[in-house]
N, C-alpha and C positions, 0 to 999 in steps of 0.2 A: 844575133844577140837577143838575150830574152827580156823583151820589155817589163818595162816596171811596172809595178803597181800604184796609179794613180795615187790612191791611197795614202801610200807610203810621201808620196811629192805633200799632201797636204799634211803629214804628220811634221813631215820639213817645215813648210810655213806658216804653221802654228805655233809648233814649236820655238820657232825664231822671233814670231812675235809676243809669246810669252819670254823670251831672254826680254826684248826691249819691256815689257811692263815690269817684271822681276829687276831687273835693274836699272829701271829708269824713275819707278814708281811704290811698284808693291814692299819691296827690302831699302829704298832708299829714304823714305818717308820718315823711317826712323831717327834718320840723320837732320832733314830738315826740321824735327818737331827738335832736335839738340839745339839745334842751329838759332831757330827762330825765339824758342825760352830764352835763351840768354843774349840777342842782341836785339827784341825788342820787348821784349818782358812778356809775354802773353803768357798764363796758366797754361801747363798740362791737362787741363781739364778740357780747356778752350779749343786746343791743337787738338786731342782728341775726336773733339767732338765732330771734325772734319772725318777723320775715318769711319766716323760711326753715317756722318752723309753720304759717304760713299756707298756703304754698306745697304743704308735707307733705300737707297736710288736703286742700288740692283735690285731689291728684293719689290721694290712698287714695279719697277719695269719687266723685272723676272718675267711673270707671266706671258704679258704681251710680247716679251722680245722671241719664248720658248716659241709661241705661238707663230710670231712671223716667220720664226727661221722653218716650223713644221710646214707652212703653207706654202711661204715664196722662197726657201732658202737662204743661206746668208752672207752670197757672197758683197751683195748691194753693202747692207749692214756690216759688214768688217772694215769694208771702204771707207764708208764713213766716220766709222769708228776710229780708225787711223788718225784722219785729219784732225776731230775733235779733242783728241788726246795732245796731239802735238801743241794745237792752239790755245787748249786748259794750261801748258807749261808755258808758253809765250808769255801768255796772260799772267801767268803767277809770278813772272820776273817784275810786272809791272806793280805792283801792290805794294800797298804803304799802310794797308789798314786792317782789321780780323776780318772786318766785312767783306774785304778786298780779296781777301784769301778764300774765304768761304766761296766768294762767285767764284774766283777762278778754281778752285775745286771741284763745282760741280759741273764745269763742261771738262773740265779731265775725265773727274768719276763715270759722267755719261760716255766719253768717249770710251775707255777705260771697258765698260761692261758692254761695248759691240762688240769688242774683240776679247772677251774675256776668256779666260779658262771653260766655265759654264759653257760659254758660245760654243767654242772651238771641241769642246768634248760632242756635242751635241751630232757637228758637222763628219768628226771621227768616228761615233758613232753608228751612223749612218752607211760609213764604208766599209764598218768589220763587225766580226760577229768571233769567228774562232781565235781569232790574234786580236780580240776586241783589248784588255788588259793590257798584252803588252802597247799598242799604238797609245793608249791613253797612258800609261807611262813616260813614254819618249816624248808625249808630248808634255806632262809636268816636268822632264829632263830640261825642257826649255829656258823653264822660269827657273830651276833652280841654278841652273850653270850662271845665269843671268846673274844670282844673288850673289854669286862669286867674283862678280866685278864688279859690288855695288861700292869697296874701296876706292873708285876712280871718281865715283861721285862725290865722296868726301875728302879725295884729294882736290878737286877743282872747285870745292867750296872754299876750300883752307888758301888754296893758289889763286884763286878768282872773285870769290864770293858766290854767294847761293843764286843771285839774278842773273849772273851770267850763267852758271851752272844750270838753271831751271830753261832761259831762253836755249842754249845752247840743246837740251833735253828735247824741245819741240821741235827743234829743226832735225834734229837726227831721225826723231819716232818720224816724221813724215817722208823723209827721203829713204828710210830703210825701210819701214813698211808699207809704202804702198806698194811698192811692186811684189813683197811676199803675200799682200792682201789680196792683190789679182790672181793666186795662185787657187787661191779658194775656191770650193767646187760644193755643191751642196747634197744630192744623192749619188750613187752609183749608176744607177738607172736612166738619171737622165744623159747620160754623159756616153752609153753603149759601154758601160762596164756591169762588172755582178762583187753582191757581198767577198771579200777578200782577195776579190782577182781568180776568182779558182771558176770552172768550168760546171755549170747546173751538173748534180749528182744522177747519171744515168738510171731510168728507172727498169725495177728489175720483176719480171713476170713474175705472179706467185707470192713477192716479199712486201709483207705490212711497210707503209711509208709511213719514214720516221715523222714522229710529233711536230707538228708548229711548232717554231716559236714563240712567246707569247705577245701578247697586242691589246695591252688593254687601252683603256681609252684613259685620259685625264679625269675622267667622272669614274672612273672604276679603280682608279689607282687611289684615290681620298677613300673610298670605302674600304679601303685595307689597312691594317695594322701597320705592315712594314713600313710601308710611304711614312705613317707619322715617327715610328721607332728610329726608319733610319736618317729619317729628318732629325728629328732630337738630339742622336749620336751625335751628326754632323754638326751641330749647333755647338756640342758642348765642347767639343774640339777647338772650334772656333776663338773660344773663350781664351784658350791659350794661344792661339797664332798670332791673332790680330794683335792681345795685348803686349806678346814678346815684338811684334815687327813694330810697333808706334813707341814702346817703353822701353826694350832691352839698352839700348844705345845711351840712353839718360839716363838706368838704375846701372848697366857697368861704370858709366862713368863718374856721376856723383853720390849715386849708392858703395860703390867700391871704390872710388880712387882712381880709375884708370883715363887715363890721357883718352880725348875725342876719337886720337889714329887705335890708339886701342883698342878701345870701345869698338870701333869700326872694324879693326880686325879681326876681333874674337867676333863679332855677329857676325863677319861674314863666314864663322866655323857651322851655324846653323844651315848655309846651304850648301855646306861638305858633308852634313849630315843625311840633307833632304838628296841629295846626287845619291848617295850610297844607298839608302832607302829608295829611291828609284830603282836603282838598279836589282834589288833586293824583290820589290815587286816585279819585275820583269821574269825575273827567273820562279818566283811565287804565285803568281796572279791565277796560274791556271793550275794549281797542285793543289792548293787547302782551302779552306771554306773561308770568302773572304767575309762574311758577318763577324768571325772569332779572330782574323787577323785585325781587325776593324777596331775589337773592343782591345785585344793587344796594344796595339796602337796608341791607343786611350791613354792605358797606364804608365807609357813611356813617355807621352805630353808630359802628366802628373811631375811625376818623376824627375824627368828635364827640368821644368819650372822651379818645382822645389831646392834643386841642388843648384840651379842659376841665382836662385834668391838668395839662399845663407850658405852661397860660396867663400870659403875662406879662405881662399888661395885659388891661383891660377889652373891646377890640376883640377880641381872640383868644377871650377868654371866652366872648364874645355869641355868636361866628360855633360854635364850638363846641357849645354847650346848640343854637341851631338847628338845625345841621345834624345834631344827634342825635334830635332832634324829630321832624324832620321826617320822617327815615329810619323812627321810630315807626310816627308816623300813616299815613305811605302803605303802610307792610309788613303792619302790625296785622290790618287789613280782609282782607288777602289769606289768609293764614295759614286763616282758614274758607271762605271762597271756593276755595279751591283745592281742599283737603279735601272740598267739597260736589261741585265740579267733576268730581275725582278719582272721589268715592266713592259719590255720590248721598246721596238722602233717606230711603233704607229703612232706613238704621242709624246716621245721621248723628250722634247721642247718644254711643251706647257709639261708638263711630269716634272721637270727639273727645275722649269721657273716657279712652278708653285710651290715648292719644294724650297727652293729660295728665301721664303715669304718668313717662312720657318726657322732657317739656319741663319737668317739678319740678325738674330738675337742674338748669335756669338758674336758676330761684330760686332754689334754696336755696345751691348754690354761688354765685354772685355776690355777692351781699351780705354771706356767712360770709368766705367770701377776701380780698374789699375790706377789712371790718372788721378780723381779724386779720392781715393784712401793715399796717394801722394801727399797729394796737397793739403790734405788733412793733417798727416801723420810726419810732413817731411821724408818719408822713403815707400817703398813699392812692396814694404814685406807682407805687410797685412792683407794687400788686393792681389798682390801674386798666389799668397797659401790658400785665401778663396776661391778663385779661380782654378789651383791646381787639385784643389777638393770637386770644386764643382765639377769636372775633366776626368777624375777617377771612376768618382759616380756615375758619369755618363757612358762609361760601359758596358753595362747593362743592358743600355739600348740596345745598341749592337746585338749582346745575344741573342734578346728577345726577337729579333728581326727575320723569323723564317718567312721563306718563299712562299708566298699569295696562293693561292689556288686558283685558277682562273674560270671567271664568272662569263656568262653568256655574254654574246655582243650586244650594245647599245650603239646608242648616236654620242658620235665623238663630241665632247663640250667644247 
């Protein structure tokens, strides 16, 4: 029988630990920010401003985390991250105060960003190069399938309450992930495997050898355009994810009318969107230029937002969370893909944590904006068409984003 491809085993266990943060944390959050406005009063402004710490935390740690994972690997740091994540929900069952919330926040958040998406593309990275695309899809497959059972969370808020539901949360993230967290592996190299599992390419008498790769360093990736262009993209995107996954759930519901199960239901059409858009990139990732699918992307955020916002009915609504979905999932994958493409594998960590430092600004602005033109205005119309302006705009970036030229070697930063 033909052995598998390492590889492919951590595309599994990444993947599985993006389902627990997609459904335990990232698509459910939205629920708790329903939850917590109305049975202890705190502002939308205030609830936000916890996703905007979360966002703060990766993008300060970004750097040094890219950097650890490039030197010592990350299988240490997913472990950890596990545990932290479970114990940030423990903790959040216990709170009685915003203060209280905000700590237990930031040992979620930190836990949250050892094993984050960022991390785990980093570590996938690493293993692939020609099926690089697809693997980085199957692994946002994770998070998104995850988003499709974030109804369980808001059935066991409704059945339970949210303290049971949050402790309940930590104990799960820790009994399911650690053992997918051991599965973790950090190069190919170290481990007596090669990029993709395929066999070194026999050299042939006579025939020019194919091009390097490229490999620039984290000091030589700031001196290029693209680094900031497709940092930008990224950011502006952002704008709309973070602010639909903290806000959709409270403008379906008291912007439109619909029942909390509702609410909850129709969000969770946005990761039918992001699944399908997945899968959209797998079969795409290696046919068209993904800087132009990038900014495509862009316009379908727009787009979604807008028709989620002055939805007039249930039809418009649906079509809307989809087509913002879906714009996710196929853009999501690309976003390290390109970056890897661009910049290669010698620095690919700090590359993407600094990089980070950049795209914080969709966090934390989107969901702060959304929230306070709320609470200003009583509804989300005015901080949504913002946002879904700012998000149009922003694909530009994207085109402008051609491939680097590759400058001589320096000393790695």
């Amino acid at each position: 029988m033909k052995k598998i491809f390492y590889g492919w085993k951590i595309v599994f266990a990444g993947g599985a630990l993006q389902f627990l943060q997609g459904m335990l944390l990232n698509q459910a959050f939205g629920v708790y920010v329903a939850v917590l406005v109305e049975e202890r009063g705190w502002s939308k402004t205030s609830l936000s401003a916890a996703a905007a710490l979360k966002s703060t935390e990766v993008a300060l740690l970004g750097p040094v985390l890219g950097w650890m994972v490039d030197r010592f690997g990350s299988q240490g740091m997913v472990r950890a991250g596990v545990l932290l994540f479970g114990l940030g929900f423990i903790l959040l069952s216990q709170i009685d105060t915003l203060a209280g919330f905000y700590g237990a926040f930031v040992i979620l958040a930190l836990g949250s960003s050892m094993f984050s998406n960022f991390l785990m593309s980093v570590s996938i990275i690493q293993w692939f190069e020609k099926r690089r695309t697809r693997a980085l899809s199957a692994l946002q497959m994770g998070g998104a399938i995850g988003g499709l059972f974030v109804f369980l969370v808001a059935l066991s808020m409704q059945h339970f309450g949210w303290r049971v539901t949050a402790f309940g949360s930590g104990v799960i993230a820790i009994l399911v992930g650690w053992p997918l967290a051991c599965m973790i592996r950090s190069r190919p190299e170290d481990h007596g495997e090669t990029i993709d599992g395929l066999p070194p390419a026999p050299k042939i008498s006579g025939q020019p050898e194919a091009p390097a790769a490229p490999a620039f360093t984290a000091r030589q990736a700031l001196r290029t355009s693209a680094f900031w262009l497709i940092s930008l993209g990224h950011a502006c995107s952002l704008l709309v994810v973070i602010a639909i996954n903290v806000h959709a759930i409270t403008h379906i519901k008291v912007g439109l009318g619909y029942t909390l199960s509702q609410a909850t239901l129709i969000f969770t059409l946005v990761t039918v969107g992001q699944f399908f858009g997945v899968i959209l990139g797998w079969g795409l990732g290696e046919k068209f230029e993904k800087r132009k699918v990038a900014a495509a992307c862009m316009l379908m955020h727009a787009t979604g937002m807008l028709m989620l916002t002055y939805a007039i009915g249930p039809v418009m609504l649906v079509l809307g969370v989809l087509i913002h979905g879906t714009a996710w999932g196929l853009r999501g994958p690309f976003m390290q893909a390109i970056r890897a493409d661009y910049f290669g594998r010698r620095s690919i960590g700090v590359i993407m944590g600094l990089s980070a430092t950049i795209t914080v600004f969709g966090h934390i602005i989107g969901p702060i904006l959304a929230g306070a033109f709320a609470d200003w205005n009583g509804n989300y119309r005015m901080g949504f068409t913002v946002l879904a302006m700012m998000a149009a705009a922003g694909s530009m970036f994207f085109l402008m984003a051609r491939p680097p030229k590759m400058p001589e070697a320096e000393k790695v930063l």
